[in-house]
ZAMARGU-4260 file (C-alpha; in steps of 0.2 Angstrom, whole numbers, plus 5000, padded with zeros to 4 digits):
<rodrens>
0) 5133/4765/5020 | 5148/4773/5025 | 5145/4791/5033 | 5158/4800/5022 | 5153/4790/5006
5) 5135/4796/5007 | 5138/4815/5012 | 5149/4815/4995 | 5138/4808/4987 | 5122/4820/4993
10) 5136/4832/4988 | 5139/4826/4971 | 5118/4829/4968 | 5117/4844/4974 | 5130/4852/4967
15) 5126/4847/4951 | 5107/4852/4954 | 5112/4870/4960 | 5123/4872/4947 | 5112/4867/4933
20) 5098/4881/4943 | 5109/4893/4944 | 5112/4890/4925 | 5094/4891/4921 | 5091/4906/4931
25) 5104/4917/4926 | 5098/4916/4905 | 5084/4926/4913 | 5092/4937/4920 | 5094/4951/4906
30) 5076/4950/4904 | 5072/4954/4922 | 5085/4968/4923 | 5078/4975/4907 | 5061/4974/4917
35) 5066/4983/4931 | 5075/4997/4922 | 5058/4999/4913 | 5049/5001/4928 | 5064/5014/4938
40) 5066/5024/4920 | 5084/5019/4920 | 5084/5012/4901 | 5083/5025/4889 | 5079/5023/4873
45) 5094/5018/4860 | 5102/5005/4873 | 5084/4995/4874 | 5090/4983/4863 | 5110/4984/4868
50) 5118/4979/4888 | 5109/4990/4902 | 5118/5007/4907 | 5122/5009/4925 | 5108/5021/4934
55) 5123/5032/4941 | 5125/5036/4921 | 5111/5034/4913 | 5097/5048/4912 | 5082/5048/4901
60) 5078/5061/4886 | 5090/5079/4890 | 5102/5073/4902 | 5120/5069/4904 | 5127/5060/4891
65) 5144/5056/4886 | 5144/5061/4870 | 5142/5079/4863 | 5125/5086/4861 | 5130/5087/4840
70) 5133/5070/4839 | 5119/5064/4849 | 5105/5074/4850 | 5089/5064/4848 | 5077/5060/4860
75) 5078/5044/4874 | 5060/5046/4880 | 5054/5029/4888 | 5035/5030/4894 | 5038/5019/4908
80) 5025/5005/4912 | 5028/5009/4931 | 5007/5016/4930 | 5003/4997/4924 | 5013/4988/4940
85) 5007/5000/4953 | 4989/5000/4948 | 4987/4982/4949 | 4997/4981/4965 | 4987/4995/4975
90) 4971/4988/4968 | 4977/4970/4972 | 4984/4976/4991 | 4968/4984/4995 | 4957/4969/4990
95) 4970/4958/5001 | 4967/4966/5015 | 4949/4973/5014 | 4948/4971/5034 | 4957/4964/5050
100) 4954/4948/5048 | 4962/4944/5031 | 4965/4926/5036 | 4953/4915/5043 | 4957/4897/5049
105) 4943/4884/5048 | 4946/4866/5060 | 4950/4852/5044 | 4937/4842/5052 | 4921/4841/5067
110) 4937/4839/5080 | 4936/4839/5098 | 4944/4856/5103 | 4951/4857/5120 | 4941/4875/5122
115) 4925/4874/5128 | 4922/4892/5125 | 4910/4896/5114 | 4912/4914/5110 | 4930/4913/5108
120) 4933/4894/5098 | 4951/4887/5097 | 4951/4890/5079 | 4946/4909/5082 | 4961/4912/5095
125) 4974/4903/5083 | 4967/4913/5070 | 4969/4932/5079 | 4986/4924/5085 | 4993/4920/5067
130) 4988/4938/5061 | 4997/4945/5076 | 5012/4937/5073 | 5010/4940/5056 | 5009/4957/5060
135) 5026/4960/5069 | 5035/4950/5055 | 5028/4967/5045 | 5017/4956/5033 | 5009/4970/5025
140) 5024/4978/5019 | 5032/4961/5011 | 5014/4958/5004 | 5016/4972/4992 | 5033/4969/4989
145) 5028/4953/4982 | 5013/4958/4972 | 5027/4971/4963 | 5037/4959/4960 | 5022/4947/4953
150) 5019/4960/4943 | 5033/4968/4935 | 5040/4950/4932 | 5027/4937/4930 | 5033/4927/4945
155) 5037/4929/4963 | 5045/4916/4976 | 5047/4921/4995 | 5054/4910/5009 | 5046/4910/5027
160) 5058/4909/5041 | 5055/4910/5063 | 5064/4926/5068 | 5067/4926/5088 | 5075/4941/5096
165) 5076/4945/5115 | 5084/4958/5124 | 5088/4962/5141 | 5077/4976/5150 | 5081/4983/5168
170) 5070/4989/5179 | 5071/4998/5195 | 5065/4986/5210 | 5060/5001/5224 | 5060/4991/5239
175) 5079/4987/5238 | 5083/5002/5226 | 5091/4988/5213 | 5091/4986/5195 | 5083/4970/5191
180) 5086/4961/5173 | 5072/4953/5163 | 5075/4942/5147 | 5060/4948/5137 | 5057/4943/5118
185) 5055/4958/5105 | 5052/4946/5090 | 5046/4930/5089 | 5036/4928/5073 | 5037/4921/5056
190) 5045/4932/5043 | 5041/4930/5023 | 5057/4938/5013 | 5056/4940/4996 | 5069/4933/4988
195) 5075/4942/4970 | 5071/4930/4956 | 5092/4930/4952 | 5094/4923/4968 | 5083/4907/4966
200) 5087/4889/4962 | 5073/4882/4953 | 5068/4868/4946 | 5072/4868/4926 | 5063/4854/4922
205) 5048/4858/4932 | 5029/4858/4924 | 5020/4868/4937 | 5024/4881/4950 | 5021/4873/4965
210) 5036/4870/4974 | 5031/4858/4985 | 5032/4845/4971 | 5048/4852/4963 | 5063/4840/4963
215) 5070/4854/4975 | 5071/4872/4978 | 5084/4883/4985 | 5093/4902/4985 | 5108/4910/4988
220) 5114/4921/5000 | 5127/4931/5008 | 5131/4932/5025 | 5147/4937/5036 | 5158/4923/5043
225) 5152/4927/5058 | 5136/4922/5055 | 5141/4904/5049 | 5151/4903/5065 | 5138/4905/5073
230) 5127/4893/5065 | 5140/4881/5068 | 5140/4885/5088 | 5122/4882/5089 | 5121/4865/5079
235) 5111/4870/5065 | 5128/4868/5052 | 5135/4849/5058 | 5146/4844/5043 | 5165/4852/5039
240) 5169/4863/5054 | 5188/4858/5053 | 5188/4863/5034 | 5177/4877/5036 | 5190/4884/5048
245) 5206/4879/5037 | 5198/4888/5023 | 5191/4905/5029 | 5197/4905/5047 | 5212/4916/5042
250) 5208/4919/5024 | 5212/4938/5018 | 5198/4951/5018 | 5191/4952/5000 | 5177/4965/4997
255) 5170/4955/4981 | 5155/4963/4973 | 5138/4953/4974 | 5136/4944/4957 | 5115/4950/4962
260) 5108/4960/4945 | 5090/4964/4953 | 5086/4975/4967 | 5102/4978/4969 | 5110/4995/4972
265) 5127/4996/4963 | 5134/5009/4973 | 5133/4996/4986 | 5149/4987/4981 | 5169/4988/4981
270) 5166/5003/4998 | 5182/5005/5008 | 5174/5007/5025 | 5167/4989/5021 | 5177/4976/5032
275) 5165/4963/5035 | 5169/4948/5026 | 5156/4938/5018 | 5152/4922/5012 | 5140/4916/4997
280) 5129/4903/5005 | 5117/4891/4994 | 5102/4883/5003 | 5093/4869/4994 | 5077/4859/5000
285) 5074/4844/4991 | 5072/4826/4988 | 5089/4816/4987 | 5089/4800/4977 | 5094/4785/4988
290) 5094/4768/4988 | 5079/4766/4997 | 5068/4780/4987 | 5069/4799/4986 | 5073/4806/5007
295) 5068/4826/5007 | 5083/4836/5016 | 5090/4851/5019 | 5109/4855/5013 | 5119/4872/5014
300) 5134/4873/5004 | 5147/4889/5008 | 5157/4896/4992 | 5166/4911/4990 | 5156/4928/4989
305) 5151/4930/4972 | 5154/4915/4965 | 5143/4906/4952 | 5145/4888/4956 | 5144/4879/4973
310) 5156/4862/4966 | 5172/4873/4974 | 5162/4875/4990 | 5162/4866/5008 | 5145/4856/5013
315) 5142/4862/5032 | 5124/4855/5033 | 5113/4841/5028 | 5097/4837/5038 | 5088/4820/5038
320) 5071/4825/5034 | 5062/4841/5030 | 5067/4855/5041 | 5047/4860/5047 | 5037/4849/5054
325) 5024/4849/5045 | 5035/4842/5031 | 5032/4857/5019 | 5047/4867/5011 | 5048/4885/5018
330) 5045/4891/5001 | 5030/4898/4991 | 5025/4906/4972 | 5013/4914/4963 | 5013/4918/4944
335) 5006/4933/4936 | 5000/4922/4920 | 5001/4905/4923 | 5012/4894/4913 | 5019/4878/4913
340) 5034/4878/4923 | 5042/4888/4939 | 5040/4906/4930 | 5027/4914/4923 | 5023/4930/4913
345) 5021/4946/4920 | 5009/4962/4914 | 5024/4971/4909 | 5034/4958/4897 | 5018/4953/4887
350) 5019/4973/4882 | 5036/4976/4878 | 5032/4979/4859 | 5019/4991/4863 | 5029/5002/4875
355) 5044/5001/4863 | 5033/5007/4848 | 5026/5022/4860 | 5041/5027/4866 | 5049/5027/4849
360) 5036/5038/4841 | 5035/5049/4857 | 5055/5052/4853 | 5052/5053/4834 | 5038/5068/4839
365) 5050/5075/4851 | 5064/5075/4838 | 5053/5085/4826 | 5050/5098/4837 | 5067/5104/4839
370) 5071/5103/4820 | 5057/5115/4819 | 5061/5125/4834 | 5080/5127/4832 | 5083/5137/4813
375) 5092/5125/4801 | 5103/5137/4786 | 5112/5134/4771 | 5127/5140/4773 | 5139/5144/4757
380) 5157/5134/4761 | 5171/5147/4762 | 5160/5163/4765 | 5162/5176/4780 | 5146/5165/4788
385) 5154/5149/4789 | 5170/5156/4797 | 5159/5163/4809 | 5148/5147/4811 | 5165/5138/4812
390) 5171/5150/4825 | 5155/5149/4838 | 5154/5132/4837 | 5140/5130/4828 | 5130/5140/4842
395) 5113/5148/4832 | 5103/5159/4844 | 5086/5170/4844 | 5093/5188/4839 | 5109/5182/4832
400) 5118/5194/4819 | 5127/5187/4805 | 5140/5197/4795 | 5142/5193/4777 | 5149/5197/4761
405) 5132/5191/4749 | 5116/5191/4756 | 5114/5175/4746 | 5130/5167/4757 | 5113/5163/4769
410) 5098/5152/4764 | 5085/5146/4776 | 5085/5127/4774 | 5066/5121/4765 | 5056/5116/4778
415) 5054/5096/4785 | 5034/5091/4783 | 5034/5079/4797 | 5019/5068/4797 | 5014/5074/4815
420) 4996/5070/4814 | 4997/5054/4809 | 5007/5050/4821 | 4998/5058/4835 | 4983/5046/4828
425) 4994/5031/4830 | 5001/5037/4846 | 4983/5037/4851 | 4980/5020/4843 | 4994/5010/4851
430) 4991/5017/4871 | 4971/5010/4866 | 4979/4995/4863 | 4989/4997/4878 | 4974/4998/4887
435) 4965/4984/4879 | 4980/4972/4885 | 4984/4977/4904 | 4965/4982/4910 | 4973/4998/4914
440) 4961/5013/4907 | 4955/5028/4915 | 4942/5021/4922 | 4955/5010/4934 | 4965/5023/4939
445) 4952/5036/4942 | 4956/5049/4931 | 4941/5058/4924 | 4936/5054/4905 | 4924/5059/4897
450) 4905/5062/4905 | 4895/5045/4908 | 4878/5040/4916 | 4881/5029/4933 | 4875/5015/4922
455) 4891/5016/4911 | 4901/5018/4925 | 4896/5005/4935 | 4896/4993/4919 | 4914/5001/4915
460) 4919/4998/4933 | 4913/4981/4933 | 4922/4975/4916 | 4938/4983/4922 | 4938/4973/4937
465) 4934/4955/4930 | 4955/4952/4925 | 4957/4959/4940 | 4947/4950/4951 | 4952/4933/4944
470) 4972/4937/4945 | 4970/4943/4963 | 4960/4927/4967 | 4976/4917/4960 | 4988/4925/4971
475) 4977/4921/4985 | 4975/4904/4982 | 4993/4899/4977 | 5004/4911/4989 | 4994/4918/5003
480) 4986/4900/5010 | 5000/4890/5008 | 5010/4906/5016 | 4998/4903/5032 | 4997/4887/5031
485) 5017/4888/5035 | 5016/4901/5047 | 5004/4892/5056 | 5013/4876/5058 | 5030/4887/5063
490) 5019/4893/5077 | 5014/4875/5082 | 5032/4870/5080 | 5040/4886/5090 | 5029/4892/5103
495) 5030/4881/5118 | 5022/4892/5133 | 5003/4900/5133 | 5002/4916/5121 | 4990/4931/5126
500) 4981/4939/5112 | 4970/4956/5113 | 4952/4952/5105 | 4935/4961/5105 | 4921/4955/5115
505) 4904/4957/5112 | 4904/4974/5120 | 4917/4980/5108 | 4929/4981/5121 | 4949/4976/5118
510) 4951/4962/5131 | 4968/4949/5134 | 4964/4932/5129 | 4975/4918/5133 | 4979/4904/5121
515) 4985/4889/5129 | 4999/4878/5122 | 4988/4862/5121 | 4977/4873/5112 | 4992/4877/5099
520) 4997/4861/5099 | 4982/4851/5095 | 4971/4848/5081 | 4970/4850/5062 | 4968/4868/5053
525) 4968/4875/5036 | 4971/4892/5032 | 4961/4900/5018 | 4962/4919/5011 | 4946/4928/5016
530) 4948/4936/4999 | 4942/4920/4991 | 4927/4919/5001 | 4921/4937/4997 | 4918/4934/4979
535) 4906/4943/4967 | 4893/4927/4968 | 4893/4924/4989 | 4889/4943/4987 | 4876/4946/4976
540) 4870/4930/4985 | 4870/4941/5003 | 4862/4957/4992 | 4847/4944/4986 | 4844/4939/5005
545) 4843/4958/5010 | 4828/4960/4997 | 4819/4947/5001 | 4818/4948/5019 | 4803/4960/5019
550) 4795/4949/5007 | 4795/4932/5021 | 4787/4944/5034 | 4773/4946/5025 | 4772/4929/5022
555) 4775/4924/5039 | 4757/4925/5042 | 4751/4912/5031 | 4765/4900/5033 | 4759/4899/5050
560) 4743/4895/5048 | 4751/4879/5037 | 4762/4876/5052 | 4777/4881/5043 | 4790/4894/5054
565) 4803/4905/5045 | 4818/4905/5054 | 4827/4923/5053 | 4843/4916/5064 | 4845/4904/5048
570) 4843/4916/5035 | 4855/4931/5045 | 4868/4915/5047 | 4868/4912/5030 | 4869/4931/5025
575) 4886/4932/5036 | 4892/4918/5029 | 4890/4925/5011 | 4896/4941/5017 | 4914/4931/5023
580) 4911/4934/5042 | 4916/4919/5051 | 4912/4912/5070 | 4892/4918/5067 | 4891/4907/5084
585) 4900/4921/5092 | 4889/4935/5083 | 4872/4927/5085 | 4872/4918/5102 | 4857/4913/5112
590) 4844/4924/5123 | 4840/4919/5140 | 4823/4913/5142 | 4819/4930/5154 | 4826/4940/5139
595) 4818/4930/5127 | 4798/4934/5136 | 4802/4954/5136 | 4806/4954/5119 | 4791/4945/5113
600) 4779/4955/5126 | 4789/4973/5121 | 4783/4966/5103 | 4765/4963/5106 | 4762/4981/5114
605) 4772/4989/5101 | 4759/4979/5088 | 4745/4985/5099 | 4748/5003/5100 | 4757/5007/5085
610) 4774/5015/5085 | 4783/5010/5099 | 4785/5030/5106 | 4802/5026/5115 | 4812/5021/5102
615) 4822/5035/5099 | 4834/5039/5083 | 4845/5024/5077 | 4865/5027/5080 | 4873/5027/5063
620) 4884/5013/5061 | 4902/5012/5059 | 4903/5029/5064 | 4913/5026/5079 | 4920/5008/5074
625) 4911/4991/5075 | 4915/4973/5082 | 4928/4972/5069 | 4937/4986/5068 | 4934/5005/5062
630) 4934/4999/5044 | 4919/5005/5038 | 4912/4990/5028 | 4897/4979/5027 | 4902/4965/5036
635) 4907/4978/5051 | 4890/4986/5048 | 4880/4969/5050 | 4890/4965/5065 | 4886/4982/5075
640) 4869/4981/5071 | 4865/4964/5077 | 4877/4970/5092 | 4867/4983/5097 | 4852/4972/5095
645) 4858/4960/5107 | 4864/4976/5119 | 4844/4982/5116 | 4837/4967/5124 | 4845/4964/5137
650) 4846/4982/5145
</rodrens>
């Protein structure tokens, strides 16, 4: 096929597909917005159901308006679900990462590794290496982000990009007294950006949310034509350079306003000091139909900033074949609650009628107060009061003195019987509700209610947790393990030379550990969220093996005389694993034979003459930090005491 034919005809597809997401996405987009003003208490009350007012002007219950107090003077209260989105996310965030090692890779399959080392496998070392890098794209950061943003709106996508950044640092060089220059790399790591919903292209059509089996995925963004010039310079844009440069080359400075709606700040746009010129760019990953079946590809369209179609734009890059290696789409998503197609529904949205109903009776309560509060007259039209009312502007004060000509020219106005209990009741009544719904009660946020037994509380604690528990399993399973799944194969795809990581050997000391590039390269992983192997089960599983144990040593005894042995190194593996602590090869490791004699000899006296005099008093553990980190949790706990075992018999 001609060369030009097929570009306009990948361009035809893809235009039409962006066009048709933009489309789909941006009937969402007033429902988002509303979302997010609920959550920033930018929405007040009486424009809820009208177009949202700009945060530079809008200000809930007394402040500014623009119209007169007179004219306008009921309450805008919005009880704002912000409580409900940041619970979830700090509970959700702390459960994530409930220890250093909040990934764990796992070989695909019995492999050959090219390390021999048993203390430090290959799978270990890409693991520590992964959360490093991690680490410098600031994972924990964009991690809450996007449990905010699963939150708040039912559905969150993020894209994962390789960032590389070196810099030049000098150095004095003494024996010559010269400066010397060193390239030296201050980013090299996988970053995860999350990417506002109103910037996505998604499939419509779609069933499911994983993207990897959408007919295609994509987003737009703006950049400066700088940028793009230099994309063209280093090869990653290959298509249209002559027109790109007939088109924008000499083209006028236009300070367009982004057409973005969510986190975006207004005040932002149409600024004088603002020279850079930028363009709208949309990115779309998917399968083009051919002749010869669907072929996955990369295409990057450039329009005009702002603009809400790509057909008047310039195609600059179309690659033959997925742009990763691995052949997965840089992309990943999680829904909030599930349902069948690429969005899904959040805490907030499932709730609106409730917040709506509490805020308007807050307002309506609000309202009644100040009629009551503020003295209401009748005032007889024509009399000396009514000039004066006229002249003040209608202003009625504490202590104020009214002249007139007939007492009865002034009559206090008959009092209002607002039904304010019964509306206290059903205030009441619908933030019960409330609670019911989103799991969020005062038990969740740890407020204090009223008194309950530790019983009650721990029953209480567990129920709240249960929705929890299950939705922060989700999000694990469908955005962070394909997120390290991708990460890893960017680091198999980017690093070339040997990487030094910093590990903790058995003596609990930081030490540099060298990961060689065959070790990168080689093999099968998978990347699975530790929080999905810590569930309530594995550990009321581990709890069941730390009761029992003083039962088989008793027992020991008898089975022996049946020729039966109970191995304890089987049972304390089997406890880490429950526990989530991987590589138990490198916790329990093997005694020499020497070791091994004195043990069992320092056991026989001790069994002989009792109490073994010089033991002395046991360190506490985790008070100084453990084998894995100074998080003082079980698995550390386990983990320093069999350390210090292992240290006891071989002093």
């Amino acid at each position: 096929m001609n060369p030009t034919r097929k570009q306009d005809e990948i361009f035809e597809y893809v235009t039409s597909w962006c066009k048709a997401a933009h489309d789909f996405v941006h009937r969402k987009v007033d429902r988002w917005k509303l979302l997010e003003d609920l959550y920033h208490n930018r929405r007040e009350l009486n424009a809820w159901s009208g177009a949202p007012v700009p945060s530079t002007q809008s200000r809930v219950g007394l402040g500014k308006r623009s119209t007169p107090g007179k004219d306008r003077w009921q309450a805008d209260i919005v009880v704002s679900p912000s409580y409900i989105v940041d619970n979830w996310t700090d509970r959700a965030y702390q459960a994530i990462f409930n220890g250093p090692e909040w990934l764990t890779i796992l070989p695909k399959d019995r492999q050959v590794t090219v390390s021999d080392d048993i203390q430090f496998p290959t799978s270990y070392k890409l693991q520590e290496l992964l959360l490093s890098r991690l680490e410098e794209g600031r994972i924990h950061i964009r991690i809450y982000e996007a449990l905010q943003q699963l939150i708040l709106y039912g559905t969150v996508y993020a894209k994962i990009f390789w960032y590389s950044k070196g810099v030049t640092r000098c150095q004095w060089f003494h024996q010559s007294l010269e400066v010397v220059e060193n390239r030296e790399k201050i980013y090299d790591c996988p970053v995860i950006q999350v990417i506002p919903l109103d910037r996505m292209l998604l499939d419509w059509s779609a069933t499911h949310n994983d993207v990897q089996r959408h007919s295609g995925i994509g987003h737009r963004v703006d950049k400066t034509y700088e940028y793009v010039v230099d994309q063209f310079e280093k090869g990653v844009y290959n298509f249209n350079r002559d027109e790109f440069d007939a088109r924008w080359k000499k083209a006028a400075q236009e300070n367009a306003r982004s057409d973005s709606e969510l986190a975006h700040d207004p005040d932002s746009d149409y600024l004088e000091g603002d020279e850079i010129r930028k363009l709208t760019l949309w990115e779309w990953h998917g399968s083009v139909p051919t002749k010869d079946g669907p072929k996955e590809c990369v295409c990057t369209l450039i329009t005009e900033r702002g603009s809400d179609t790509p057909e008047d734009g310039i195609l600059v890059r179309v690659t033959e074949g997925p742009v990763l290696w691995s052949g997965m789409r840089p992309f990943v998503s999680a829904q909030y609650t599930p349902l069948p197609g690429p969005l899904g529904m959040g805490a907030v949205e499932s709730n609106l009628d409730l917040i709506h109903s509490i805020s308007q009776f807050v307002s309506q309560s609000q309202d009644n107060a100040r009629l009551t509060a503020n003295s209401q007259l009748i005032v007889r039209r024509g009399s000396s009061a009514a000039r004066q009312i006229s002249t003040d502007s209608d202003v009625v004060y504490p202590g104020k003195v009214w002249t007139v000509d007939d007492p009865a020219d002034i009559q206090p106005f008959p009092p209002l019987h607002f039904p304010q209990q019964e509306v206290n009741f059903l205030i009441e009544y619908l933030n019960d509700l409330l609670e019911k719904r989103t799991g969020i009660t005062e038990t969740t946020l740890g407020t204090l209610g009223g008194a309950k037994t530790a019983t009650e509380a721990h029953i209480l604690q567990q129920a709240g947790m249960a929705s929890f528990g299950t939705r922060t399993d989700l999000f694990a399973r469908s955005f962070l393990e394909p997120l390290g799944s991708i990460a890893l194969s960017m680091l198999q795809q980017f690093l070339l030379d040997d990487q030094t990581i910093t590990v903790r050997n058995a003596a609990g000391k930081d030490v540099p550990l060298v990961v060689s590039a065959a070790e990168i390269q080689s093999g099968g992983y998978k990347v699975v969220a530790t929080l999905t192997r810590q569930d309530a089960s594995r550990i009321a599983k581990a709890q069941s093996i730390e009761r029992v144990l003083p039962t088989l040593v008793r027992f020991q005894p008898v089975l022996a005389q049946e020729g039966i042995q109970i191995s304890f190194s089987e049972m304390i593996k089997r406890y880490l694993e429950l526990l989530g602590i991987d590589g138990t090869e490198r916790v329990l490791t093997r005694l020499p034979a020497e070791a091994t004699e004195r043990i069992m000899s320092e056991a026989g006296e001790t069994s002989a003459g009792g109490v073994n005099r010089e033991q002395g008093r046991p360190h506490g553990l985790v008070e100084r930090g453990g084998p894995m980190g100074d998080e003082p949790t079980d698995a550390n706990a386990v983990a320093q005491l069999l350390q210090m075992q292992s240290l006891s018999a071989t002093a």
